[in-house]
Gaussian input, Z-matrix of N, CA and C with variables (Angstrom, degrees):
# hf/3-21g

backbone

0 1
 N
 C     1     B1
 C     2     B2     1     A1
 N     3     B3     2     A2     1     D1
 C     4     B4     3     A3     2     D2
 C     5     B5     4     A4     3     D3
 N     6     B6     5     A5     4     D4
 C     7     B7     6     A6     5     D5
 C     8     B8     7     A7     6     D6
 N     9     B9     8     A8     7     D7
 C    10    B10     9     A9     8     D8
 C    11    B11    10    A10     9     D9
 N    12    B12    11    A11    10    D10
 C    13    B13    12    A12    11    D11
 C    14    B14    13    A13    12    D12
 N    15    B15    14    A14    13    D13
 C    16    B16    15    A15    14    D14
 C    17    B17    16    A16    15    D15
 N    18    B18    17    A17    16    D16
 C    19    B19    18    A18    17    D17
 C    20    B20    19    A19    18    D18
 N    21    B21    20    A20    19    D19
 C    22    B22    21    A21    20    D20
 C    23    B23    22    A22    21    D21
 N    24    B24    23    A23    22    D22
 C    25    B25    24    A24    23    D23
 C    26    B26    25    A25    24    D24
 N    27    B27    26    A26    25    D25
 C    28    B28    27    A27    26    D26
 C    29    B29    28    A28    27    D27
 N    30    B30    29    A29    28    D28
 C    31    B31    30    A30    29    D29
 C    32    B32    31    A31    30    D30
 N    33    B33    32    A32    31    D31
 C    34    B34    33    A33    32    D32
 C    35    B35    34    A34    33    D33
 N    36    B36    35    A35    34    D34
 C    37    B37    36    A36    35    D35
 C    38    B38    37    A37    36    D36
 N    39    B39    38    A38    37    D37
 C    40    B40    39    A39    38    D38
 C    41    B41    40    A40    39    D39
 N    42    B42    41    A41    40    D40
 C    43    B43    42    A42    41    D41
 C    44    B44    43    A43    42    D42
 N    45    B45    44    A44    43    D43
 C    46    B46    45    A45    44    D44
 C    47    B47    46    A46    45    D45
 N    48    B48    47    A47    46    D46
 C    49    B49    48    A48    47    D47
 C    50    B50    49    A49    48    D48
 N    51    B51    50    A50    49    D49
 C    52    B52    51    A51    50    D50
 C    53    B53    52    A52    51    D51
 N    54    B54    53    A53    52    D52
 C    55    B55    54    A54    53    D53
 C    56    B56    55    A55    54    D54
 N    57    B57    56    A56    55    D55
 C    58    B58    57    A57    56    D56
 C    59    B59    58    A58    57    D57
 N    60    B60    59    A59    58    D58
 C    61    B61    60    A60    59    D59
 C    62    B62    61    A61    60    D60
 N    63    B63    62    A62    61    D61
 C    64    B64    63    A63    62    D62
 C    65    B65    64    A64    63    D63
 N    66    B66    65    A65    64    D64
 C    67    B67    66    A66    65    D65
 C    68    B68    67    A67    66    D66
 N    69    B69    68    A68    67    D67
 C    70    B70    69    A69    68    D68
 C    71    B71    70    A70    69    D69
 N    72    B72    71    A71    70    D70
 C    73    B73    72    A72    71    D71
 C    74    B74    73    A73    72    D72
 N    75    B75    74    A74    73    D73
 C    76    B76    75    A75    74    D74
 C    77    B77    76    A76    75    D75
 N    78    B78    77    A77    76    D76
 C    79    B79    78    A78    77    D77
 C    80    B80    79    A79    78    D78
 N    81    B81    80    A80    79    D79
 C    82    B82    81    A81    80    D80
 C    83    B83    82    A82    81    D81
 N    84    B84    83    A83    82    D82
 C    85    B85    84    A84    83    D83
 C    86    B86    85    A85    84    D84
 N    87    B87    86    A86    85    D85
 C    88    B88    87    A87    86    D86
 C    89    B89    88    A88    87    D87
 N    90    B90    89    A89    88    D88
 C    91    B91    90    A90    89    D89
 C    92    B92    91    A91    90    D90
 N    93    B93    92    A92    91    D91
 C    94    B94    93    A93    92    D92
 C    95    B95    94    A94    93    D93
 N    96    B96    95    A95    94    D94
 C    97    B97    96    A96    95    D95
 C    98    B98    97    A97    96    D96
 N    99    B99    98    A98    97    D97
 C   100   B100    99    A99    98    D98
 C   101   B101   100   A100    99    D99
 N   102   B102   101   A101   100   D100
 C   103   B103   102   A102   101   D101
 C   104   B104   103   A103   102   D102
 N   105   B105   104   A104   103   D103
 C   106   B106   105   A105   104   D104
 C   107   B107   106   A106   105   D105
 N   108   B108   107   A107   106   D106
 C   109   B109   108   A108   107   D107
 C   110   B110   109   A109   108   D108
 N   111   B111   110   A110   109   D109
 C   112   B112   111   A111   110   D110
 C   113   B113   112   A112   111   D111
 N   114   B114   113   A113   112   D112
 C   115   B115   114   A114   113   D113
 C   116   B116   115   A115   114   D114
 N   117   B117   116   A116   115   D115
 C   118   B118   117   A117   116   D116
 C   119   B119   118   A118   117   D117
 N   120   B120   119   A119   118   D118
 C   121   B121   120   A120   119   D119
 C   122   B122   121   A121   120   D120
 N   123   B123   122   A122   121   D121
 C   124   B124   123   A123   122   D122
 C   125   B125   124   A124   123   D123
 N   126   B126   125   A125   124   D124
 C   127   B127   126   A126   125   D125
 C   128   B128   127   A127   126   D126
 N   129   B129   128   A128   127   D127
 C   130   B130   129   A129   128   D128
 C   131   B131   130   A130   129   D129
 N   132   B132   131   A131   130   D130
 C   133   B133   132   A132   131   D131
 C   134   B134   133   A133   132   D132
 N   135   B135   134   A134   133   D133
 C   136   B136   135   A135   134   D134
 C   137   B137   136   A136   135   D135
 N   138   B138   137   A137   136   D136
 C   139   B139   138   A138   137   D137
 C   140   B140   139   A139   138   D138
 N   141   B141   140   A140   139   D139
 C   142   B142   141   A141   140   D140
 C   143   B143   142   A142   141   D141
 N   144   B144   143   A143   142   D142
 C   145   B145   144   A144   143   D143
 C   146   B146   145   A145   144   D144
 N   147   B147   146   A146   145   D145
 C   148   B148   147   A147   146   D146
 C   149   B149   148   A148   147   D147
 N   150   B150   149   A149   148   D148
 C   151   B151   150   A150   149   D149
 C   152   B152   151   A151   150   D150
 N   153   B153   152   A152   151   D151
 C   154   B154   153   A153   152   D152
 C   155   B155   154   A154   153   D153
 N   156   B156   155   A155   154   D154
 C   157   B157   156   A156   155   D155
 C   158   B158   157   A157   156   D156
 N   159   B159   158   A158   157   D157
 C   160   B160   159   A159   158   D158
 C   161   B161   160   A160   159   D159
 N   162   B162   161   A161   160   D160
 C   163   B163   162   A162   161   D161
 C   164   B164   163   A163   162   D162
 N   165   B165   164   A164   163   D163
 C   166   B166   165   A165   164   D164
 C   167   B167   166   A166   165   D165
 N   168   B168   167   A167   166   D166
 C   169   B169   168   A168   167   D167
 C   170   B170   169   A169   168   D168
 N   171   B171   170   A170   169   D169
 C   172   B172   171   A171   170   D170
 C   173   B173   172   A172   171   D171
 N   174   B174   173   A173   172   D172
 C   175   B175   174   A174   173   D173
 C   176   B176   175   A175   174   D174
 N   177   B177   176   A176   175   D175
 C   178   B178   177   A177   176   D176
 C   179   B179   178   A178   177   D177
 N   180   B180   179   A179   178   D178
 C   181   B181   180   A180   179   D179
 C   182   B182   181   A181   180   D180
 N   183   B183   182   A182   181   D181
 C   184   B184   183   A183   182   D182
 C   185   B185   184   A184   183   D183
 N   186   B186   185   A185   184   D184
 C   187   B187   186   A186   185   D185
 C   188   B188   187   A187   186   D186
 N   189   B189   188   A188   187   D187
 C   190   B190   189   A189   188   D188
 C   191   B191   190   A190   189   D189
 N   192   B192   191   A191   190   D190
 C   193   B193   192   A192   191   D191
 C   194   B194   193   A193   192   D192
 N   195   B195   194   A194   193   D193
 C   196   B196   195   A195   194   D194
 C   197   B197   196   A196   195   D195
 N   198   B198   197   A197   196   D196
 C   199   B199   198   A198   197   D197
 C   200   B200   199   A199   198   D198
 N   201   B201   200   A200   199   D199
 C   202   B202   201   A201   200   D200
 C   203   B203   202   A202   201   D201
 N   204   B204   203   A203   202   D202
 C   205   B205   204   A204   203   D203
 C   206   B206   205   A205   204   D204
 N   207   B207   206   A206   205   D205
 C   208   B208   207   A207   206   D206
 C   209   B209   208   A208   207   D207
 N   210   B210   209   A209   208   D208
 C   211   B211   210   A210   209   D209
 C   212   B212   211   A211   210   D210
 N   213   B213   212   A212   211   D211
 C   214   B214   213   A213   212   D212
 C   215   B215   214   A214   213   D213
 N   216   B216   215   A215   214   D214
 C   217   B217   216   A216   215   D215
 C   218   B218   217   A217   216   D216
 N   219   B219   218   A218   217   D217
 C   220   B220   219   A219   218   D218
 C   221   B221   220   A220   219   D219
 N   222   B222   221   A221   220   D220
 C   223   B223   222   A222   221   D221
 C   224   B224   223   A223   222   D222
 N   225   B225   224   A224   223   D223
 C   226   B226   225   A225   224   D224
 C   227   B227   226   A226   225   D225
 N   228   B228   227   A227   226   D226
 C   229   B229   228   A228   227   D227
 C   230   B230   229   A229   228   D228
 N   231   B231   230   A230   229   D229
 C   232   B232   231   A231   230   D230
 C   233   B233   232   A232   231   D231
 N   234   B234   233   A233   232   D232
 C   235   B235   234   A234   233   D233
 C   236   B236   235   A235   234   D234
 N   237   B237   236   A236   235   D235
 C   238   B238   237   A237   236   D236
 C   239   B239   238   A238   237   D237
 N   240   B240   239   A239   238   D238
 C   241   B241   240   A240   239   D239
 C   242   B242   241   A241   240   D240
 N   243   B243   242   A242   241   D241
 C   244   B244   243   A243   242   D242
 C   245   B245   244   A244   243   D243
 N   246   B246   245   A245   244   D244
 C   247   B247   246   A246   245   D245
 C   248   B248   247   A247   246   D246
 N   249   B249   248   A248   247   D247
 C   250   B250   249   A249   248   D248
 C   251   B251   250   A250   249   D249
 N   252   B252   251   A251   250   D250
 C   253   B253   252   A252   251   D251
 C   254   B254   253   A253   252   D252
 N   255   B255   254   A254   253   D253
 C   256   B256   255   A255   254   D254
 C   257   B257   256   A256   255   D255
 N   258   B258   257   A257   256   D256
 C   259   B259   258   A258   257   D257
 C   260   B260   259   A259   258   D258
 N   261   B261   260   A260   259   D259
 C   262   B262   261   A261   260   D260
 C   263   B263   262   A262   261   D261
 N   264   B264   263   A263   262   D262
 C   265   B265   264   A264   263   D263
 C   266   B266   265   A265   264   D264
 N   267   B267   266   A266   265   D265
 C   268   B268   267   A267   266   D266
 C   269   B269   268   A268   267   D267
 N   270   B270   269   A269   268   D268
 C   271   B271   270   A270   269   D269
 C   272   B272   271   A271   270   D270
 N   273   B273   272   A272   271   D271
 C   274   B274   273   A273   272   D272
 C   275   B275   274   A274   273   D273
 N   276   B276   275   A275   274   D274
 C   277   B277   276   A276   275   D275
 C   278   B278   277   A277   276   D276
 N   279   B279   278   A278   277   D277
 C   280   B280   279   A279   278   D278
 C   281   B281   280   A280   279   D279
 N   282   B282   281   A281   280   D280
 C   283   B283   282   A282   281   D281
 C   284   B284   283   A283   282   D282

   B1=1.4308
   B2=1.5295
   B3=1.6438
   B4=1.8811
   B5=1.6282
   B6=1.3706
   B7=1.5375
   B8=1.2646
   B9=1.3534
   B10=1.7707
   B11=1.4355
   B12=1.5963
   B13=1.3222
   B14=1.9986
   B15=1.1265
   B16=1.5751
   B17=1.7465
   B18=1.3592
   B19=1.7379
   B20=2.0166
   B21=1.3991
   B22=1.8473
   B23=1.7963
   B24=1.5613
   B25=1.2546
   B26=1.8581
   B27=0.9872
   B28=1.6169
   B29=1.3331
   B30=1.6138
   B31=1.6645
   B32=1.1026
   B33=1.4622
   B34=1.2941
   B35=1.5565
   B36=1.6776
   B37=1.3448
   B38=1.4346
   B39=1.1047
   B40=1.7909
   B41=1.7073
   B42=1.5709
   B43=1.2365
   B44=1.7177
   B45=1.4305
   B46=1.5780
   B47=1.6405
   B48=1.7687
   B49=1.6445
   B50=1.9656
   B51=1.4785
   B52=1.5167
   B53=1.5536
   B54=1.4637
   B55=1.4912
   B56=1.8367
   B57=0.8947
   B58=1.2682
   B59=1.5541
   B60=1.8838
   B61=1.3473
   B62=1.4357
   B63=1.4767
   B64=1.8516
   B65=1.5973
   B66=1.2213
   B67=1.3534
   B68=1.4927
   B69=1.8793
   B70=1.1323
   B71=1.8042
   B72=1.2000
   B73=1.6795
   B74=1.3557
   B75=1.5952
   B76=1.4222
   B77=1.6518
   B78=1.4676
   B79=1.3026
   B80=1.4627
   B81=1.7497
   B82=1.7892
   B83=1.4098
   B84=1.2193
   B85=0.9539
   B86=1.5169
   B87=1.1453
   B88=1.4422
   B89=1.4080
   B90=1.5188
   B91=1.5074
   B92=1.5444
   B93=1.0711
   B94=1.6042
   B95=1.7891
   B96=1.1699
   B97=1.5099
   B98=1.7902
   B99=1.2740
   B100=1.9102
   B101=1.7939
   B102=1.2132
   B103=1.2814
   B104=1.2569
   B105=1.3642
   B106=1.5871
   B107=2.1987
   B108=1.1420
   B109=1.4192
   B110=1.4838
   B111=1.1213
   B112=1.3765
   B113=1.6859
   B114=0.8725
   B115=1.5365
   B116=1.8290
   B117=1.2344
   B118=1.3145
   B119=1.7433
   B120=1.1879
   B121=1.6474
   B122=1.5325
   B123=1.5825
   B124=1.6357
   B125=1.5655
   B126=1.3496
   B127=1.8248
   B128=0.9895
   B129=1.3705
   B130=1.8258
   B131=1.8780
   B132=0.9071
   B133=1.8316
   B134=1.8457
   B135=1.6090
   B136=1.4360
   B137=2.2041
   B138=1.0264
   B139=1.6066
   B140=1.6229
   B141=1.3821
   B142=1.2265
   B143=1.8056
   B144=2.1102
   B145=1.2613
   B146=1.6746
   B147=0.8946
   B148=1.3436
   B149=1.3522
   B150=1.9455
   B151=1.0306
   B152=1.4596
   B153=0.5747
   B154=1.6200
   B155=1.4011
   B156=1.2995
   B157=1.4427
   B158=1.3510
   B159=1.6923
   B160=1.8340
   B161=1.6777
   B162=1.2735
   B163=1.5341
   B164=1.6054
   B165=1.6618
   B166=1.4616
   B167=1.8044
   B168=1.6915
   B169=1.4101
   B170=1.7851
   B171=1.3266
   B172=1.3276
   B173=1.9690
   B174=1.4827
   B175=1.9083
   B176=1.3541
   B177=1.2434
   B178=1.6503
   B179=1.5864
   B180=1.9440
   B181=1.5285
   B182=1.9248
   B183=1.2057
   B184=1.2418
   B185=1.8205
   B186=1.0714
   B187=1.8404
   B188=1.7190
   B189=1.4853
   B190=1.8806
   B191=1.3648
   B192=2.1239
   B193=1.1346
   B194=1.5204
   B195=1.8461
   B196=1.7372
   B197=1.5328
   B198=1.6428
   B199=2.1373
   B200=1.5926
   B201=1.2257
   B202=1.4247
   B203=1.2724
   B204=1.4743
   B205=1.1496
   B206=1.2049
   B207=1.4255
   B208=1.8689
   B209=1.6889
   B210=1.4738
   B211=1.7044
   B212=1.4010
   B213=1.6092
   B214=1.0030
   B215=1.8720
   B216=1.2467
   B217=1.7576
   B218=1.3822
   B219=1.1466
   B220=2.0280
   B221=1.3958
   B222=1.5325
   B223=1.3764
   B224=1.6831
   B225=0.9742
   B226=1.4724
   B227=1.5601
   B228=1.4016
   B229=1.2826
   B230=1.8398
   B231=1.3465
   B232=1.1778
   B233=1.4575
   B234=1.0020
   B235=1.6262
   B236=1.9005
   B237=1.3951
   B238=1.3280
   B239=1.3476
   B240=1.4946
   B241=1.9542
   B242=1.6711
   B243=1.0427
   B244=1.4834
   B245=1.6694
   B246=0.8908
   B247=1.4238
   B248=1.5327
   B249=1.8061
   B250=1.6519
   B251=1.3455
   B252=1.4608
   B253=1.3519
   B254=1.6132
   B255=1.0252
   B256=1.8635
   B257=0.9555
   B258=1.7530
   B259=1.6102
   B260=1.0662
   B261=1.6652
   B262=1.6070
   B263=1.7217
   B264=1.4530
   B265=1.7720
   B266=1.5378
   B267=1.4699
   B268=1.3934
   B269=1.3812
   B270=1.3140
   B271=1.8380
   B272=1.3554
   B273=1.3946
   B274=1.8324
   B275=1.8320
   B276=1.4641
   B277=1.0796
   B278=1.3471
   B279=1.7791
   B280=1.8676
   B281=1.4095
   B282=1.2272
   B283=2.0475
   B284=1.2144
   A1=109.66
   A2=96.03
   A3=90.52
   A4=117.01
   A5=126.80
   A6=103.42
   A7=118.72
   A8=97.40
   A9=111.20
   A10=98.27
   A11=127.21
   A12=138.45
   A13=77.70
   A14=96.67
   A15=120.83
   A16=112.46
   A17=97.85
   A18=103.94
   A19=89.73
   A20=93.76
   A21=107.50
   A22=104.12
   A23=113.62
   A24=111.63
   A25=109.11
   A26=134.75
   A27=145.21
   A28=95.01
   A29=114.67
   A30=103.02
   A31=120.91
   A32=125.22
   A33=117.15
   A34=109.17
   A35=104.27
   A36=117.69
   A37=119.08
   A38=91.94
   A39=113.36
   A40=106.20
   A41=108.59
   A42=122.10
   A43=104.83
   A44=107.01
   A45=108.50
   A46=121.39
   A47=95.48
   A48=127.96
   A49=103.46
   A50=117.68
   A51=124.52
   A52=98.66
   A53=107.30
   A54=108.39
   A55=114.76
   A56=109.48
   A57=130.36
   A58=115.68
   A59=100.19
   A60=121.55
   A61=137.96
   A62=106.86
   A63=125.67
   A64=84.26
   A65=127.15
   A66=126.16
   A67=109.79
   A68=109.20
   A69=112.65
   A70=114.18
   A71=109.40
   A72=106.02
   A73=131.39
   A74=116.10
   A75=126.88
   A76=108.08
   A77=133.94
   A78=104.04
   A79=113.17
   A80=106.26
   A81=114.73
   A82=97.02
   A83=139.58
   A84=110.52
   A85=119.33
   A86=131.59
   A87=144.36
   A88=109.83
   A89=111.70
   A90=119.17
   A91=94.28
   A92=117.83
   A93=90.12
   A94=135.50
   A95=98.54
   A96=94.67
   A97=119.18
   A98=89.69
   A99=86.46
   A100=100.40
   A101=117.77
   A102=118.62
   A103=124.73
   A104=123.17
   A105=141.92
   A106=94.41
   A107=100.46
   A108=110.88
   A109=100.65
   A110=126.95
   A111=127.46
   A112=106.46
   A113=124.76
   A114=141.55
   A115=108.65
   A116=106.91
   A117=147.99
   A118=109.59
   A119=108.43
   A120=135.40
   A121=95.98
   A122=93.67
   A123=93.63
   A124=127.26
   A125=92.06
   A126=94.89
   A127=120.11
   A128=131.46
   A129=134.12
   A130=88.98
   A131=113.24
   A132=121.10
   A133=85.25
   A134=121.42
   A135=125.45
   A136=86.98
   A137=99.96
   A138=123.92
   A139=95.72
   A140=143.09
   A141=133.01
   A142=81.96
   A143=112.26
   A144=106.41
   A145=116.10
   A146=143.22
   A147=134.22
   A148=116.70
   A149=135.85
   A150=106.97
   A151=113.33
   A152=131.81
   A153=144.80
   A154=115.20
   A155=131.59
   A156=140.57
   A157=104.27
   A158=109.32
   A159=103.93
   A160=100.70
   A161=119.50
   A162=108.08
   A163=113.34
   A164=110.36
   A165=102.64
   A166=131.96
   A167=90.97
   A168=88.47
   A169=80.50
   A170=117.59
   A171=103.33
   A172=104.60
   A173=90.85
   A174=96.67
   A175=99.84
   A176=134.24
   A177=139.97
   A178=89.33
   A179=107.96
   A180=93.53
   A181=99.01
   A182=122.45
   A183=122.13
   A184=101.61
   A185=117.05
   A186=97.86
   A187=143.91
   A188=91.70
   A189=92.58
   A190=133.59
   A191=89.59
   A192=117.80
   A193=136.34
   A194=101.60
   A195=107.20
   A196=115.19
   A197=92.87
   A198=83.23
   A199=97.87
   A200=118.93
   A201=122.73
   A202=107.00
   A203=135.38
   A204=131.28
   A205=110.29
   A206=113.97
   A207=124.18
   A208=107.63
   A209=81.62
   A210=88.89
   A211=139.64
   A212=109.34
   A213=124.10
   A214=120.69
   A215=89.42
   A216=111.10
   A217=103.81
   A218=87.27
   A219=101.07
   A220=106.67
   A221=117.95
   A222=118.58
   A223=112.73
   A224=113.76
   A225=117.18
   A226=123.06
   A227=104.90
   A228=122.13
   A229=99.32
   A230=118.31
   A231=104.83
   A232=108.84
   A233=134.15
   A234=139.58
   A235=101.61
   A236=109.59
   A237=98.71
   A238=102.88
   A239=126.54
   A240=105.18
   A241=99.29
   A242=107.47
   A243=124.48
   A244=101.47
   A245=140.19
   A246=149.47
   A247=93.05
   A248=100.85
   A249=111.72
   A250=86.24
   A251=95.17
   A252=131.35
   A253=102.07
   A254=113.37
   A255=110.43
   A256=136.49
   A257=124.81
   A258=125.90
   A259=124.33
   A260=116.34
   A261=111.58
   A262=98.62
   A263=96.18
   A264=94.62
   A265=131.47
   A266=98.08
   A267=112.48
   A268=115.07
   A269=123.33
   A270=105.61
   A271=105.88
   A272=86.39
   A273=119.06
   A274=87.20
   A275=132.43
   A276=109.59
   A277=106.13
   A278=99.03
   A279=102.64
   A280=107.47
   A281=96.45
   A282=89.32
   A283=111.01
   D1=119.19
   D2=177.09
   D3=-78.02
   D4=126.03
   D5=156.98
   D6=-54.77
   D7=151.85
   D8=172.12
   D9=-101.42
   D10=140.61
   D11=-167.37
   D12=-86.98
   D13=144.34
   D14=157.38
   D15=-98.05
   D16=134.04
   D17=-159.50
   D18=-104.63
   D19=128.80
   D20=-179.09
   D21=-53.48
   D22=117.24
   D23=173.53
   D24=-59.30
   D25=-179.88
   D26=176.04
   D27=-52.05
   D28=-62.86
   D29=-169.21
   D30=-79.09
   D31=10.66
   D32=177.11
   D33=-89.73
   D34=-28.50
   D35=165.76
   D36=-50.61
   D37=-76.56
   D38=167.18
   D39=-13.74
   D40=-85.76
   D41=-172.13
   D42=-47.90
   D43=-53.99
   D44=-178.68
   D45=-23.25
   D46=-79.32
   D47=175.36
   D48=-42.75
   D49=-44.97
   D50=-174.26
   D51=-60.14
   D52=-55.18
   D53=-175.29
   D54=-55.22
   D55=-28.42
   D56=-156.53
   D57=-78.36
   D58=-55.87
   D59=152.34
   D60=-69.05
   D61=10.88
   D62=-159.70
   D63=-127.53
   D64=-43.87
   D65=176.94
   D66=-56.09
   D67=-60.49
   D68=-170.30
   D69=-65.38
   D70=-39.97
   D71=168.95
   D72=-52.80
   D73=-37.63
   D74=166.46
   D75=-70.44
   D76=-18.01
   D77=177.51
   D78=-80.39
   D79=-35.93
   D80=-175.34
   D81=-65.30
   D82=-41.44
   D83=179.84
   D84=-93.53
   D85=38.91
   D86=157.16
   D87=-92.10
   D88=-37.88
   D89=-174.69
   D90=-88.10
   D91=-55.84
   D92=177.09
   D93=-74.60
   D94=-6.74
   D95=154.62
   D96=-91.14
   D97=1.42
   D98=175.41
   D99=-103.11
   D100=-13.67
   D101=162.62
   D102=-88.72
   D103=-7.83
   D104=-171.20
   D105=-95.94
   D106=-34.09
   D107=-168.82
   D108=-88.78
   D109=-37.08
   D110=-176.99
   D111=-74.12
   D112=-46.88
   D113=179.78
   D114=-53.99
   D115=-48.96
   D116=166.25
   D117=-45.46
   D118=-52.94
   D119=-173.54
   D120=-70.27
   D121=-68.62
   D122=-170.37
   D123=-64.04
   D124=-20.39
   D125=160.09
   D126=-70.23
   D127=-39.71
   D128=-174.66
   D129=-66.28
   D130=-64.90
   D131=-164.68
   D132=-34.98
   D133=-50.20
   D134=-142.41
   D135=-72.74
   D136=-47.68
   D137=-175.46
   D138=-56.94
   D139=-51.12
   D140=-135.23
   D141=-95.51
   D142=-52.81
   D143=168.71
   D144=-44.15
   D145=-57.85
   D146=179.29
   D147=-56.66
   D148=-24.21
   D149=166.71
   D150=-99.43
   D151=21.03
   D152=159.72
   D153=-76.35
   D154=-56.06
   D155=156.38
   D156=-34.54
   D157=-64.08
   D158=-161.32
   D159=-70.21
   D160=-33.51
   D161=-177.35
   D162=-56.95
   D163=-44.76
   D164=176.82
   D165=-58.43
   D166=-1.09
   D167=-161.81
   D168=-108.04
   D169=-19.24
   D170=-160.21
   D171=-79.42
   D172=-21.94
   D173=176.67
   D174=-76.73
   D175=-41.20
   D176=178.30
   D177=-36.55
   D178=-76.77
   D179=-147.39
   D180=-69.24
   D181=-4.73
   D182=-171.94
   D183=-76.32
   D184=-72.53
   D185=151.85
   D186=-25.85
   D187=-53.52
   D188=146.64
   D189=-11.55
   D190=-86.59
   D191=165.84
   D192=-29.21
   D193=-62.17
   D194=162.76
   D195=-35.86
   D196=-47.18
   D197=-150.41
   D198=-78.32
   D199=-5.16
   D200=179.83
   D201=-93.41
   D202=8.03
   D203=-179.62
   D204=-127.69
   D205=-18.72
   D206=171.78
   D207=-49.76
   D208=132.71
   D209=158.14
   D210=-21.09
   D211=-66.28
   D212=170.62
   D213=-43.78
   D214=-48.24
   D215=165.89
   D216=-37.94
   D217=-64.86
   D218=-160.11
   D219=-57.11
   D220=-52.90
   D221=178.08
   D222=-61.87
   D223=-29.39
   D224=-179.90
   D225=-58.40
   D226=-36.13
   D227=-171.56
   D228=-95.21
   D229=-32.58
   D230=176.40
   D231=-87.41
   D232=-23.44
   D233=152.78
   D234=-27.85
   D235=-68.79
   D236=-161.15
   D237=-83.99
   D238=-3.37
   D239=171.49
   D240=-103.72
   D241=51.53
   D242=170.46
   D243=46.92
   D244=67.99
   D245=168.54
   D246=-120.81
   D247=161.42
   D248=145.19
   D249=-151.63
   D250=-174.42
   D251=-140.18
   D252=-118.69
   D253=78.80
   D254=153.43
   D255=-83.60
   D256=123.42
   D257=176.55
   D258=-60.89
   D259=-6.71
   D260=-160.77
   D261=-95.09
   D262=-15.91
   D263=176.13
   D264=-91.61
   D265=14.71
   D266=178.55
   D267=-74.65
   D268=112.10
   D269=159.46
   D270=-121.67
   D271=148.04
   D272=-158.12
   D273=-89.42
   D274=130.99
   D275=160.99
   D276=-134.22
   D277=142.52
   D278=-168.63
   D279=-95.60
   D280=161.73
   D281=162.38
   D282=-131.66

């Protein structure tokens, strides 16, 4: 006994080709959102290196700052524009 091939009605077509084209759309766009995310990645990495850089520089000048504000500083500089430094002319004022 030969089988007889059964011939695909329209909607079997239909549905076939839909499945087919629903498959193929979900992978490109899997790869391009995994290429949209990677691109994405490597910018944050580029962003996190850059604030890391500016923080090291921002404690640098923040150390600067201290030794330029130390005592010793202060007297030093008023030492050489002929000033000194008396405690008795200090007033403390509260609020």
């Amino acid at each position: 006994m030969a089988r007889q091939k059964r011939r695909k009605t329209k909607f079997e077509r239909m549905i076939i080709s839909l499945t087919v084209t629903t498959a193929f759309c979900v992978f490109v766009s899997l790869f391009f959102f995994k290429a949209q995310l990677s691109s994405v990645n490597i910018e944050v990495e580029k962003l996190k290196n850059s604030v890391s850089t500016q923080q090291k520089i921002n404690e640098s000048l923040t150390m600067k700052v201290n030794e330029l504000v130390s005592l010793e500083n202060m007297q030093l500089v008023a030492a050489q524009e002929g000033l000194e430094y008396n405690n008795n002319n200090i007033i403390v004022i509260q609020k």
